[in-house]
Structure formats: C-alpha cells, structure tokens
C-alpha positions as CSV (number, residue, x, y, z in Angstrom):
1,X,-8.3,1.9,-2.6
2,X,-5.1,2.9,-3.6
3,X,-2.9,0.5,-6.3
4,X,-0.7,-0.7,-3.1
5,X,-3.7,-1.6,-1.7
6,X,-5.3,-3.3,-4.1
7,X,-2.0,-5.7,-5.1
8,X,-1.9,-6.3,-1.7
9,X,-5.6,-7.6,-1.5
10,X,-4.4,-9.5,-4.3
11,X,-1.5,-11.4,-3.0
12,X,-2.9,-11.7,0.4
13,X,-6.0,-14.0,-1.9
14,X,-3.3,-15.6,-3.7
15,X,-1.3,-16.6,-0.1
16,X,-4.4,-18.1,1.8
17,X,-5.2,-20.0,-1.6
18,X,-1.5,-21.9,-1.5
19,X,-1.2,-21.7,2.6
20,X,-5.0,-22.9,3.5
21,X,-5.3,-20.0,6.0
22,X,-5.7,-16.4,6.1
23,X,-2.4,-14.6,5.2
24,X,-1.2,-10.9,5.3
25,X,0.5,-10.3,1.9
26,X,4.0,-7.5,2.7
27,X,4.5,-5.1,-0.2
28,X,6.7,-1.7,-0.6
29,X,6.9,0.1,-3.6
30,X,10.2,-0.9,-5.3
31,X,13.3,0.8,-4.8
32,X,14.5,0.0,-8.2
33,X,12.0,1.1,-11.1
34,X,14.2,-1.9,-13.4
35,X,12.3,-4.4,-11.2
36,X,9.2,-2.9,-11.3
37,X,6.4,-0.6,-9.2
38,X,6.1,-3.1,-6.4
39,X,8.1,-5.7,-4.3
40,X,7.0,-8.6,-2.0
41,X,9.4,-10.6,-0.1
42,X,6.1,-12.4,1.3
43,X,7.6,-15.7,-0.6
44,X,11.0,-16.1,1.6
45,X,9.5,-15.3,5.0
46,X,6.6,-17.8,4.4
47,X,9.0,-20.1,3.2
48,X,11.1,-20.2,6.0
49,X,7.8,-20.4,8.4
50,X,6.8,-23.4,6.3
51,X,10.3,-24.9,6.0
52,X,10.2,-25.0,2.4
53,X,12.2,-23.7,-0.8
54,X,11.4,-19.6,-1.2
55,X,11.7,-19.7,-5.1
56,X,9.6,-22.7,-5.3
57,X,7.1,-20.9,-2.4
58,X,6.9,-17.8,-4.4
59,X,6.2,-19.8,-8.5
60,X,3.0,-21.4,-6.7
61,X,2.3,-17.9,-5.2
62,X,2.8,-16.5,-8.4
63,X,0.4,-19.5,-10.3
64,X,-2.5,-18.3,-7.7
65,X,-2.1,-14.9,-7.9
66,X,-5.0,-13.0,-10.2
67,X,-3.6,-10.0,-11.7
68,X,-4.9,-9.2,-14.6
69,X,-5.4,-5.8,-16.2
70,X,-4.1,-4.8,-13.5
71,X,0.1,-5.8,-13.6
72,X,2.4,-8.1,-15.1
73,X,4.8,-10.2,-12.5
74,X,8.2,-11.9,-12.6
75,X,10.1,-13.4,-9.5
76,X,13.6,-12.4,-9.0
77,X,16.4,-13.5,-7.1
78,X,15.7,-16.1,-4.3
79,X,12.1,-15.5,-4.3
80,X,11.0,-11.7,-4.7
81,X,7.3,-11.0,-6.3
82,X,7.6,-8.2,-8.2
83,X,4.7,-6.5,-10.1
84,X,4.7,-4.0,-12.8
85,X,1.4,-1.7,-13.1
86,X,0.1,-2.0,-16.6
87,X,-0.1,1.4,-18.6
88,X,-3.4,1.3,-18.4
89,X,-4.1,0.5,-15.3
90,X,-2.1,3.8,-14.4
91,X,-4.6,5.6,-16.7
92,X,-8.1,4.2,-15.2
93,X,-6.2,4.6,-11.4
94,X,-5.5,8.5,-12.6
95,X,-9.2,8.8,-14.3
96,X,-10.7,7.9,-10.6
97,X,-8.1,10.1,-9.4
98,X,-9.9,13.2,-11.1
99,X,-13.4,12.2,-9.9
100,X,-11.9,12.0,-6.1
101,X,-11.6,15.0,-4.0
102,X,-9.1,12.7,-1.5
103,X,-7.0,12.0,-4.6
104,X,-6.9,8.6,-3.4
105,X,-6.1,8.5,0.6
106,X,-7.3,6.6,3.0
107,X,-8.8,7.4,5.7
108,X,-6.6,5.4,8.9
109,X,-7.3,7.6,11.5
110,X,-11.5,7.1,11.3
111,X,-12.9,7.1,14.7
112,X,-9.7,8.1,16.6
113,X,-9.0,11.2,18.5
114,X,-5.1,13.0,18.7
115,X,-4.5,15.4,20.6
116,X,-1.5,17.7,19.2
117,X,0.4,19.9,21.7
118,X,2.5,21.8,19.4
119,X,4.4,25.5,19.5
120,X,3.9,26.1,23.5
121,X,5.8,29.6,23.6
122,X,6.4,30.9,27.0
123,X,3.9,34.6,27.2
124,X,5.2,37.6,28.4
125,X,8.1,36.9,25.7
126,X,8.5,36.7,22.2
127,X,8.5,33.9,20.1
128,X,11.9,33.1,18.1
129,X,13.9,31.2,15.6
130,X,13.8,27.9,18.0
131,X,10.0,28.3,17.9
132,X,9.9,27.8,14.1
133,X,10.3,23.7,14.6
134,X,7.6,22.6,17.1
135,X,4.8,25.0,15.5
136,X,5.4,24.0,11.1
137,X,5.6,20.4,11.9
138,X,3.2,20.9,14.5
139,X,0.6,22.6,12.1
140,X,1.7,20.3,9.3
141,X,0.9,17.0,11.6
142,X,-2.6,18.1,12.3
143,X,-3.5,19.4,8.7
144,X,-2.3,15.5,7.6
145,X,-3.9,13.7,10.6
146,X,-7.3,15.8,10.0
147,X,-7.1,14.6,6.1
148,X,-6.3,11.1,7.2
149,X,-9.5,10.6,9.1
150,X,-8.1,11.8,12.6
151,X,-10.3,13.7,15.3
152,X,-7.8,16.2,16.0
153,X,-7.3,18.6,19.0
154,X,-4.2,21.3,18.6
155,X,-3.3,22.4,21.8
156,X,-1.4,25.6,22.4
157,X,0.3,24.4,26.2
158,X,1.5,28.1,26.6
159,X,3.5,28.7,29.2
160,X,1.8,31.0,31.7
161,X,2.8,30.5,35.2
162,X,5.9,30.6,36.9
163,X,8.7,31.9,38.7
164,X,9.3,34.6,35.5
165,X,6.0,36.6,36.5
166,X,7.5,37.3,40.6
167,X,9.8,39.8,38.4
168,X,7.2,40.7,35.7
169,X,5.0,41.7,38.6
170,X,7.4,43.5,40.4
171,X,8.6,45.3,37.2
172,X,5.2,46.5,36.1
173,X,4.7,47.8,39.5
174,X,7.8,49.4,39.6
175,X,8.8,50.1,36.0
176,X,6.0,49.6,33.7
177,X,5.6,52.4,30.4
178,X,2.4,52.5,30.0
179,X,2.6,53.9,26.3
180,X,5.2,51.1,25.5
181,X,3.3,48.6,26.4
182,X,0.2,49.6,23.8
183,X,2.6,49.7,21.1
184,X,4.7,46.7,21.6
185,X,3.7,44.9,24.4
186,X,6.0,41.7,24.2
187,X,9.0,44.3,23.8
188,X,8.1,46.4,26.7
189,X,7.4,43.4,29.0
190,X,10.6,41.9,28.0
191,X,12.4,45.2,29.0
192,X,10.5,45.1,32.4
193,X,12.0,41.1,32.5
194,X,15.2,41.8,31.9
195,X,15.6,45.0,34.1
196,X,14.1,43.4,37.2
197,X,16.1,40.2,36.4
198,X,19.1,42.3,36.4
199,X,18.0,44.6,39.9
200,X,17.8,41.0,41.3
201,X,21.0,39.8,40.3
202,X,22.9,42.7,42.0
203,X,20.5,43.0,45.2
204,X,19.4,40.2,47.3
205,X,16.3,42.4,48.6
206,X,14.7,43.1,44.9
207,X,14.5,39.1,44.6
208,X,12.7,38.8,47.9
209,X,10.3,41.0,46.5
210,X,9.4,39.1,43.1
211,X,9.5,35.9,45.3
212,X,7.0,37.7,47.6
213,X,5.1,39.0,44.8
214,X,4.8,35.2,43.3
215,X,3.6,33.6,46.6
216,X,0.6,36.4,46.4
217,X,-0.1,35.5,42.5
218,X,0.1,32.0,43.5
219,X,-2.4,32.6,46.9
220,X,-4.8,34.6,44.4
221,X,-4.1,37.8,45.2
222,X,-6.5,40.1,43.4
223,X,-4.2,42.9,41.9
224,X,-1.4,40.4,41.2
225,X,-4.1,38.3,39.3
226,X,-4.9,41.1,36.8
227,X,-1.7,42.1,36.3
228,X,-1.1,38.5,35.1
229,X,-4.1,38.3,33.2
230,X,-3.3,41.7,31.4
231,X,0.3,39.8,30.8
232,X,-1.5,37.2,29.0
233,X,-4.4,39.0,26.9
234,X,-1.7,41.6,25.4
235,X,1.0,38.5,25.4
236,X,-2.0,36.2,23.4
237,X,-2.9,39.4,21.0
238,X,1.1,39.5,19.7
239,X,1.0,35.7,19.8
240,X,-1.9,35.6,17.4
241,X,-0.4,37.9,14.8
242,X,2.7,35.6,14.4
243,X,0.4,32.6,14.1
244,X,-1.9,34.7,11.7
245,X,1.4,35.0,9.2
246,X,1.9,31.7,9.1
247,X,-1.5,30.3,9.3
248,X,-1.5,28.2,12.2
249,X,-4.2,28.1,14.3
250,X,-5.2,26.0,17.6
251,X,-8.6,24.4,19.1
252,X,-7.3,25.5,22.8
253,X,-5.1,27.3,24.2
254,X,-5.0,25.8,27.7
255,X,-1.5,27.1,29.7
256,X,0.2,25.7,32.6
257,X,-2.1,27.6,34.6
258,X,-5.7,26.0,33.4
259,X,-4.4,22.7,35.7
260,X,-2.9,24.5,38.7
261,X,-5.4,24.1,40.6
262,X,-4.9,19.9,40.0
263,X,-1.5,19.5,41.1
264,X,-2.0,19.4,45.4
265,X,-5.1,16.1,44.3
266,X,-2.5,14.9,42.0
267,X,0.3,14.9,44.5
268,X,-1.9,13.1,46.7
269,X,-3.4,10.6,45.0
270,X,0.4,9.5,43.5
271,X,0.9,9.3,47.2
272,X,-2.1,7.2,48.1
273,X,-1.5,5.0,45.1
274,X,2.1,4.4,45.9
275,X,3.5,5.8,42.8
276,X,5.6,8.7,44.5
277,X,7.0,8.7,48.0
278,X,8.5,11.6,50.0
279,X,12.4,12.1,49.5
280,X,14.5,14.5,51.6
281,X,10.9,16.8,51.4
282,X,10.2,16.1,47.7
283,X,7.3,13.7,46.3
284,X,9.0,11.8,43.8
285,X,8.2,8.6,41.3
286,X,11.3,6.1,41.6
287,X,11.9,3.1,40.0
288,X,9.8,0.2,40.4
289,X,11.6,-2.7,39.0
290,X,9.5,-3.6,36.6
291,X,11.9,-2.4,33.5
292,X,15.3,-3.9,32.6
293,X,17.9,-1.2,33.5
294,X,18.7,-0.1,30.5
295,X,14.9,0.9,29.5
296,X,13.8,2.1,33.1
297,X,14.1,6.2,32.9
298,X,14.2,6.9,36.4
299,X,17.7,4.9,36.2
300,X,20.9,6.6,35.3
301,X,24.1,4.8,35.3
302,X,26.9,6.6,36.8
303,X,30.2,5.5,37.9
304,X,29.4,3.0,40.8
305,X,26.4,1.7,38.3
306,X,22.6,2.3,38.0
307,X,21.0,4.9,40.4
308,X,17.9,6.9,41.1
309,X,17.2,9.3,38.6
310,X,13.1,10.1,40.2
311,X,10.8,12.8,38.5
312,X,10.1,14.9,40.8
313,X,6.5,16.2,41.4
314,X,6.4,17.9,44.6
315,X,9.4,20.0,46.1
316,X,10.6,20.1,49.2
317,X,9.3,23.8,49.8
318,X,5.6,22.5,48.2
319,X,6.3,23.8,44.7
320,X,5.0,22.0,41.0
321,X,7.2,21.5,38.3
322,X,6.5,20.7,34.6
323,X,5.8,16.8,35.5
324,X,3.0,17.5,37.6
325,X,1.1,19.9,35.7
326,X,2.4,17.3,32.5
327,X,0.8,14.9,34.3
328,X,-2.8,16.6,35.4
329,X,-2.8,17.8,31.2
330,X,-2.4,13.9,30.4
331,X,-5.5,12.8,32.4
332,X,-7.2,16.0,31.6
333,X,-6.6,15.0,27.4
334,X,-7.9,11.1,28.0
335,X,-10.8,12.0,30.6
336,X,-12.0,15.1,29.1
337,X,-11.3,15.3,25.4
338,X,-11.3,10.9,25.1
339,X,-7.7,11.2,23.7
340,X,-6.4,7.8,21.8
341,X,-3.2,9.3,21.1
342,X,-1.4,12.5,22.2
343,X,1.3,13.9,20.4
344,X,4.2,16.5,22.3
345,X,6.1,18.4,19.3
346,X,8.9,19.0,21.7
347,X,12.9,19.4,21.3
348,X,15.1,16.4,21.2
349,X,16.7,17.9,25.0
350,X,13.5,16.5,26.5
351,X,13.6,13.3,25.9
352,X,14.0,12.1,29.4
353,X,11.3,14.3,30.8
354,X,8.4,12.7,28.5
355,X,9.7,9.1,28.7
356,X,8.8,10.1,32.5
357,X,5.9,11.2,32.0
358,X,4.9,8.2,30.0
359,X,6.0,5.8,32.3
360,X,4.2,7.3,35.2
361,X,1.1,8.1,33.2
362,X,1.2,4.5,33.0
363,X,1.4,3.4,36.2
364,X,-1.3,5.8,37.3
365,X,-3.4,3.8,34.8
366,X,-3.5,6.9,32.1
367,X,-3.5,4.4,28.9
368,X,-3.1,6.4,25.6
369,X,-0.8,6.0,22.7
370,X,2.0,8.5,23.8
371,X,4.2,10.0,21.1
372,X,7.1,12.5,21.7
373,X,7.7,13.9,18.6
374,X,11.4,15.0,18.9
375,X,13.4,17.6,16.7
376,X,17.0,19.1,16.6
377,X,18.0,22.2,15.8
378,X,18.1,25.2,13.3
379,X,21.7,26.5,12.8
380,X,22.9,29.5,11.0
381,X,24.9,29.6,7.6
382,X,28.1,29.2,10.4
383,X,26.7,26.3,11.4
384,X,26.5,27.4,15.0
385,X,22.7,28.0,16.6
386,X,21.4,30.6,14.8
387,X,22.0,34.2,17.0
388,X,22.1,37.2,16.8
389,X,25.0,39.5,16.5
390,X,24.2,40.3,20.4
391,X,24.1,36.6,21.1
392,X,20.2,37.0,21.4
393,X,18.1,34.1,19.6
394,X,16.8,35.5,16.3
395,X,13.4,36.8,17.2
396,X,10.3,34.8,14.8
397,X,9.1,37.7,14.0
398,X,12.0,39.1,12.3
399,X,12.7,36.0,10.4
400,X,9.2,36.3,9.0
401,X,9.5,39.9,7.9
402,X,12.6,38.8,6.4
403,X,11.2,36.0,4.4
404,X,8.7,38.2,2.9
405,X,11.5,41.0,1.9
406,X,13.8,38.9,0.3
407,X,11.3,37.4,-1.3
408,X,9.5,40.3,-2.2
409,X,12.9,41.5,-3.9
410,X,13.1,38.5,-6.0
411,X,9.2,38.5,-7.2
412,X,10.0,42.1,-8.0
413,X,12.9,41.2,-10.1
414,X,11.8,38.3,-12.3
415,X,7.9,39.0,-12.2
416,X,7.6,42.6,-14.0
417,X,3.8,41.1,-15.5
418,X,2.5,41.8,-11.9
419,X,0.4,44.3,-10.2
420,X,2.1,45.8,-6.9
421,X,-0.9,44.5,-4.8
422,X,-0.1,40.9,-6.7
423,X,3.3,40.7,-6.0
424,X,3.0,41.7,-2.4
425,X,0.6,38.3,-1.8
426,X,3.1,36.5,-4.2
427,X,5.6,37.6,-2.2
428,X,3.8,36.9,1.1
429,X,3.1,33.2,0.2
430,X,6.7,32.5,-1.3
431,X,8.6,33.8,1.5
432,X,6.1,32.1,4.1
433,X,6.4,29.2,2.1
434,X,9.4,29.0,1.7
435,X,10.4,29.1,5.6
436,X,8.1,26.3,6.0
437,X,9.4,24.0,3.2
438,X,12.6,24.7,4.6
439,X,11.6,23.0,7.8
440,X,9.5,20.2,6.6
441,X,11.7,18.9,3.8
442,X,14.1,18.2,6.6
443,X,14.4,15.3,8.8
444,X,12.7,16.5,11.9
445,X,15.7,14.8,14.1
446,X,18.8,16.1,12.6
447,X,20.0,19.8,13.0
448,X,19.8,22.1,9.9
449,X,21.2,25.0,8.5
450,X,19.0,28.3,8.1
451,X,20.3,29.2,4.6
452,X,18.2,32.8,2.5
453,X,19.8,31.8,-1.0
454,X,19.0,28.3,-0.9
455,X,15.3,28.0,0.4
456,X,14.2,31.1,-1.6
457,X,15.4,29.5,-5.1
458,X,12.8,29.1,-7.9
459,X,15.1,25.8,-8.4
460,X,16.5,23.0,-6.8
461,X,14.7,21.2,-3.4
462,X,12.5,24.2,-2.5
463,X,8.7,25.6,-1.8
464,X,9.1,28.2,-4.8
465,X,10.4,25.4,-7.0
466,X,7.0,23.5,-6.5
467,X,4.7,27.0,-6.2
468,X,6.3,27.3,-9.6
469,X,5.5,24.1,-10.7
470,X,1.9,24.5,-9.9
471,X,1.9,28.5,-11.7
472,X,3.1,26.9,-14.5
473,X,0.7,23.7,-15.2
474,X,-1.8,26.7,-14.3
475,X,-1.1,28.9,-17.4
476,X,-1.0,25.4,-19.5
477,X,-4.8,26.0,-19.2
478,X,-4.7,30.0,-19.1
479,X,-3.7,29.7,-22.9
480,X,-6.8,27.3,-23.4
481,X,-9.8,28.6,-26.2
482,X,-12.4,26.7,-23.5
483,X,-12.8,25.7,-20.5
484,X,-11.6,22.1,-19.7
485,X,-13.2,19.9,-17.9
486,X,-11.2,16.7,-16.6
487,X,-14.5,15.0,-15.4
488,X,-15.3,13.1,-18.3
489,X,-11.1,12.6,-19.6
490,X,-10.1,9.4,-20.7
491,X,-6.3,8.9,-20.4
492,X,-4.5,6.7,-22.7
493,X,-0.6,6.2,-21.9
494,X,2.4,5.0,-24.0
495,X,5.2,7.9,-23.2
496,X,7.9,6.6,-20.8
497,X,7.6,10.3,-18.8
498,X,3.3,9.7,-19.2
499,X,3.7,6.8,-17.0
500,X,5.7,7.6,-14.7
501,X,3.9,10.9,-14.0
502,X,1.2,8.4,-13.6
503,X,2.9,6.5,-11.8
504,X,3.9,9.2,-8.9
505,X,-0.2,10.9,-9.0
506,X,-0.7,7.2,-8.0
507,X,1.3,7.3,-4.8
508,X,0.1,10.2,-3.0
509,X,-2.3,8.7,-1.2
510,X,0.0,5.8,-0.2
511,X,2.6,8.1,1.0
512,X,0.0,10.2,3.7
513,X,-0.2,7.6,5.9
514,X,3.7,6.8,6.0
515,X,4.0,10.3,6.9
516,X,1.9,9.8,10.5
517,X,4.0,6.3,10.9
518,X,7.1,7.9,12.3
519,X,5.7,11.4,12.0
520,X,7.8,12.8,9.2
521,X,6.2,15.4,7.1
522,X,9.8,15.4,5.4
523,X,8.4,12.2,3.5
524,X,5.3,14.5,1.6
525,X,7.9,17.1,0.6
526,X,10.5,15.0,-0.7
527,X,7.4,13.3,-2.7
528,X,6.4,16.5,-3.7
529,X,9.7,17.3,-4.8
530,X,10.0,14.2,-7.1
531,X,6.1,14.6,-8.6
532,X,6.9,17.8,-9.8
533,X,10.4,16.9,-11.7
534,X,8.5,13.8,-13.1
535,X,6.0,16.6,-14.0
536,X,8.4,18.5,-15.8
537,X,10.5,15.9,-17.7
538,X,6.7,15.1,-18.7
539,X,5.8,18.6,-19.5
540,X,9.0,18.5,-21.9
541,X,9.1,15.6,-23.7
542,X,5.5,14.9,-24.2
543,X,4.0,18.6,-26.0
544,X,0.1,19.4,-24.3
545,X,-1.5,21.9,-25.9
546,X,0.1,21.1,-29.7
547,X,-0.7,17.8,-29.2
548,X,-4.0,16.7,-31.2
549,X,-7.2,14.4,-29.6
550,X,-7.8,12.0,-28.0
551,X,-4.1,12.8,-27.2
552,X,-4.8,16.6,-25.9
553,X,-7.1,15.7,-23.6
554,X,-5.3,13.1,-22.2
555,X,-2.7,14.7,-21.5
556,X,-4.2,18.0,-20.2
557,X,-6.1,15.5,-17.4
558,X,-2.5,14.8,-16.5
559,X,-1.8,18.2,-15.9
560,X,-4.8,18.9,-14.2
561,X,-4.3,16.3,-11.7
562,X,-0.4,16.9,-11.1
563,X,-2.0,20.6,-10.2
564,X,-4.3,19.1,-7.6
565,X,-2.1,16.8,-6.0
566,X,0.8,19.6,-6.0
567,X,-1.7,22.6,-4.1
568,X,-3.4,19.6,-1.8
569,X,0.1,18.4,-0.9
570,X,1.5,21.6,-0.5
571,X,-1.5,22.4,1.9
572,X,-1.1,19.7,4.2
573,X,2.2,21.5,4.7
574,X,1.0,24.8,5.4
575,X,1.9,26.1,2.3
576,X,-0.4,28.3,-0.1
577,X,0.1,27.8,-4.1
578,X,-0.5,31.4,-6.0
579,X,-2.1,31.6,-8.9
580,X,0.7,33.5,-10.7
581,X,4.6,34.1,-9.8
C-alpha cells in the first residue's frame, strides 16, 4: 500500500464516521510542499452535497480522522485537509521499500488483458524517423502495463498487403538483383519500388501490369504468393535487427494479411445487421442518429451544415480498406485473445479513422475499452519535419547508428578509465537511451524537436543525466570495505534533503498507475528526472560514506534504494542503466 493509499483509507474511515455512510475520501499529492505532502478538498465538495459550512465540514473531518505516526494535519483556506508525512513514517515506508521487489506499486491491471498494437511499419520498406514515436511509447506502455498487473499482448499490425506489392511483384520479375537483395534487402526492394513506381508514372501499360499482377496475389496465385512471402521473411529479418537495437519485442506479428480472408463475412454480416448499406457501389457505415452532431464521426459540417462523412468498407470495384481489415483485427483481439482493452499507438492524423472504428465496433456489438493513443510529430533542429537533405524521411536506422556515434565520441572523451569493449556497450546504452528518453520525456501529443547536443548531455532533462545518476550512487558502494546489505537497514531521518529523498522513493509507486490513466510515459521521466536531483542535493549536503553509524547505514539504504527505483524506472522505459560511464 502505498502512503497515498493509506491516507486515503484513512480519510475515507474518518468521512463515513461524520457522514453515516460509506464515503470515497479525494487526495492528490500537494502542489505546494509549504502545505504539506498531501491535499484533500473532500471537505468543500461534501459540504456543498450536505448543504453545510466546508471549514466547519472539514474540523469534524479532521476530529475523526486517525492519523497518528503516520502525519500531522492542518486545514487551510475554506476547508482543504492537508497532511504532512511524519519523518519517520518516510523512513519505515522506505525500510518496506527495500524488502519489496515492486518498490511499492500496485498492481491495477490484475486480471485484465490489453492488447497493444504499437510500431506497425509497412514491409518491403524501411523503417524511419516517424517510426521512432508509435514503437518507444509503444514498448514503454507494455513494459508499465505488464508491471502494473496487466495481461498484455504487443501486436506488431505490419503492413503486408496492398496495392504497393502489384509494383513490387512486377519489379522483382522484371528488375530484381539477386545479389542486392542478400545484402540489403529493404534497400534493394525499395529500389525495385521506386523504379516500377516511376515506369508506371510515365506508361499507362506498366501500371496495368502491377494492377494485373495484384489481382493474381490477391486470387492466390502460387508464384505471386512466394514472391510475397520472400518480401516478408527478408522484410521481417531487417525488421528484427532494428527492434533488436532498441530492445523492443512483440507477442505477434499478425499483418493486414492474417484477416484477409475475413473481410467478404464481415462485409456481409455489416450488411445483414444493418450497419452498412450500399452507396453508389460502396458498403458504407453512415450515421445513425443516435449521437448529437457534434460527437457523431460519420458527420462533417461543411458549408450548407452537417453531412455524411461514412467509413467505407467495401468499394465500389469489391476492394478492402484499412476499416475492414480494422474491424475483423477488433473482433479477432476480443473473441480470440479475450481483449478488455486494446490500445492503437497511432499518429494524431488518424484520429477520425479510429473514432470510426470504435463507433462501429460498437454497433456491431464489439464491447472493449478502445484507446487511441495519439502522438504528434518529431521535427528537426529547423523546426520543420525532420528530412533529409534529399527531402527523404530520415531512415531509423541511420538515426540509431548515429546515436551510438555521437555517443560513442563523447564516452570516449570523458571516460578514459574504460576498456574499448566497455565503452562500446556504454556507448550503445547511452546513445539508445538517450533516443528513447528523448521521446518519452515529451508529451506524446505535442510536436518536438530532434536535437544531438541536447539529448546526449550528461546534464540537464536527459537519459545520460539519470544513467549517470545511477553510475554514481553505484561507485558510493564500489568504494565500500564490505558488502552492504540494505535488508536489515533501519533509516532514521532529520536532514531536510533526507526527507525529501524519502519523500520522492515514496511516490514511485503512486506515479505508475497515473502513467496508464491518460497514457503518458512522459509522467515516469519527468519523475525520474526530479528523484535523481533530489538524489543529488541529498548526495551533497548529507556526506554517506564519512558519515558514522547508525547514520552510515542509514543513509547508504537511501542510496541503495534511489539506485533501485532509478534502473526499475528507467526500464519500464526501455532504457538500460550501465554499470560504469
């Protein structure tokens, strides 16, 4: 149970006791450390349920209330319940702390099951920069979730059929190097791409072709069939090296093509239901009413007021589109895998496709907690979307390569006491980290600016900055006679920077679950970020290993648990802590 928790359990006795009936006590952690560690405004919104005076609500909340050794309490303003932690209360919460391998998190997600469909690159091409979003906070979601409790499912929904392969077949037939192809396939089946795409442009006859080539794909046409499943394999194989860098991995990887074979029952069944009628030779889903205007998405207002905006499903010449197979993937994920919840890690530009999907999910009966988890964009140092100087998008790889070299230079420079086998898995984990912290210290929905200098600094809002912090409570123990063991540490606290080190180690397993609330891992790194400056105003004003014992021990459990909660933050984020830097 985490402090939060426990004041609350607290408060909510203290409420029924004054009230006469059961009565959910509302605390936050307080913005303002002057009023103290926690804040109820519990007292005001009662009192104007009961029609009575909030300050004189919240002195007989106050009388009932059973608090001690645990906080003291004062009521401010009109009626605010505010509780300060006692000092040692932070020391026995910290000493449980130690013996905990959760470090105090709940476990909110026990006996539900997320699906997570997350990083979703197209095959046959490679990944880049605008790939970097949807897979961190992807991976970082599911690492949290799985702590948290959650059953969870990571679902690679590659993108593996469509119009692209008509040229992609065509081009191997035509074009192919075989020798290319073993050494870069991605590369060589994007040159094959581009060159078809290009033939087709400039003759009408070389698109008739890939269109041709398509319909026998999409009939089963042997040949055609292993030259797509050849596209795959070698487009999977380069896939799973970019996901092996950054240590992302997947429980499926089921494509567009796993539910192609659902879409003609789906079409008809929407049809039989009544959920989609035929439209100029399309099966759409309109409107049905049941949604004010403003809230219905397949509305648009235009000029002459609100019109149909339908999903289509069906086109007029018999084609899918994304909504059906998004559709057959959503019943697939509740009647197959028992889904409670399923998660799309998807740019903010598709907004209006999922809040489709959703709403005809619904209809069909498909209930599930639907999340679309949007995000904008990554700009360059111009603040323009990050390109190339050819006006390509920066290719993932690349970046990655990049990361580790500049960071590779900088471990070189400042970290002379290392082996060259050392510093190149330094390296490795600072630049990888760094790319990733970069990300997810971010608020997913705004757009943010791709910046070398900034995310690789050992200071400031950074993954190095906290590695570091970790390296260095590390050596604190490095330079220890014996072995220390924080199993048995009792923790006394009377140094302002003691208790509020405290105070933070305290939080981390309230702030996990806010994270999943509105999906924002940017809440774990920003708390990360402010444990380890409390770490190190602690580190500096409050000596460890000259200090003498009971102290010396105390203290060095502090340290010992800051370096717990640091590595197991800093893994729900994807991000390794090295031993030295």
């Amino acid at each position: 149970m985490t402090l939060l928790q426990n004041l609350e359990s607290r408060l909510s006795r203290a409420l029924e006791n004054v009230l006469g009936e059961p009565c959910a006590a509302n605390m936050t952690p307080a913005a303002d450390l002057r009023f103290g560690d926690y804040q109820s405004n519990s007292a005001m919104v009662l009192a104007k349920k009961q029609k009575t005076n909030p300050r004189a609500l919240a002195e007989q909340i106050m009388a009932a209330v059973e608090i001690d050794g645990l906080a003291t309490a004062k009521i401010d303003g009109p009626g605010f319940l505010n509780f300060t932690i006692l000092p040692e209360a932070y020391a026995a919460h910290a000493e449980r702390l130690l013996g905990d391998p959760r470090l105090g998190a709940p476990e909110p997600g026990k006996g539900k099951t997320v699906v997570v469909d997350f990083s979703a690159p197209n095959v046959a091409k490679p990944m880049h920069v605008g790939h970097i979003r949807s897979t961190i906070i992807g991976d970082s979601l599911c690492r949290i979730a799985r702590f948290l409790g959650f059953e969870v499912i990571a679902d690679n929904h590659i993108g593996d059929w469509g119009t692209q392969f008509g040229m992609i077949l065509h081009g191997w037939k035509t074009t192919l190097d075989h020798t290319a192809l073993e050494a870069d396939p991605i590369s060589e089946l994007v040159r094959v791409y581009r060159g078809v795409n290009a033939a087709a442009k400039d003759d009408p006859a070389v698109l008739e072709t890939c269109k041709a080539e398509l319909v026998k794909l999409q009939a089963g046409d042997p040949e055609n069939l292993a030259i797509w499943q050849q596209c795959i394999d070698v487009s999977k194989a380069g896939l799973q090296k970019i996901y092996g860098i950054l240590d992302v991995s997947f429980d499926h990887w089921l494509g567009e093509s796993f539910y192609n074979g659902m879409l003609p029952g789906l079409v008809y069944e929407f049809l039989e239901k009544g959920l989609a009628r035929e439209s100029d030779g399309a099966v759409c889903v309109f409107s049905d009413g049941a949604k004010p205007a403003e809230q219905d998405p397949f509305l648009v207002h235009k000029e002459n007021g609100w019109t149909d905006n339908p999903a289509i499903i069906r086109k007029a010449d018999g084609g899918f589109l994304y909504a059906t197979t998004d559709l057959a993937t959503i019943r697939y994920r509740i009647e197959e895998w028992n889904a409670d919840e399923i998660w799309y890690v998807v740019g903010m530009p598709q907004q209006l496709h999922f809040r489709q999907i959703f709403e005809a999910a619904a209809r069909w009966g498909k209930t599930c907690d639907f999340r679309h988890i949007a995000f904008g964009s990554i700009l360059g140092e111009d603040r323009k979307m990050m390109k190339t100087r050819s006006g390509d998008n920066v290719g993932l790889v690349e970046l990655l390569d990049e990361a580790r070299a500049r960071a590779a230079a900088i471990i070189g420079e400042k970290s002379a006491h290392l082996s060259p086998e050392e510093a190149a898995e330094v390296a490795d984990i600072v630049g990888i980290g760094a790319v990733k912290f970069a990300e997810l210290s971010q608020n997913r929905l705004t757009d943010y600016v791709f910046a070398w200098d900034r995310m690789l600094a050992l200071q400031g809002d950074t993954a190095p900055y906290l590695q570091y912090s970790h390296v260095r409570i590390r050596s604190i123990f490095r330079k220890l006679d014996a072995d220390f063991s924080a199993k048995d540490a009792k923790l006394t606290l009377s140094a302002p920077e003691e208790i509020h080190l405290a105070r933070l180690l305290a939080r981390f397993g309230e702030v996990l679950p806010l994270v999943l609330e509105d999906h924002r891992p940017n809440l774990l790194a920003n708390y990360l970020l402010e444990l380890a400056r409390a770490f190190h105003s602690f580190f500096e004003a409050c000596p460890v290993l000259k200090s003498v014992e009971p102290m010396k021990s105390s203290r060095l459990a502090l340290c010992e648990l800051s370096s717990r909660v640091l590595e197991k933050g800093l893994g729900l984020l994807g991000i390794r802590c090295p031993e030295r830097m």
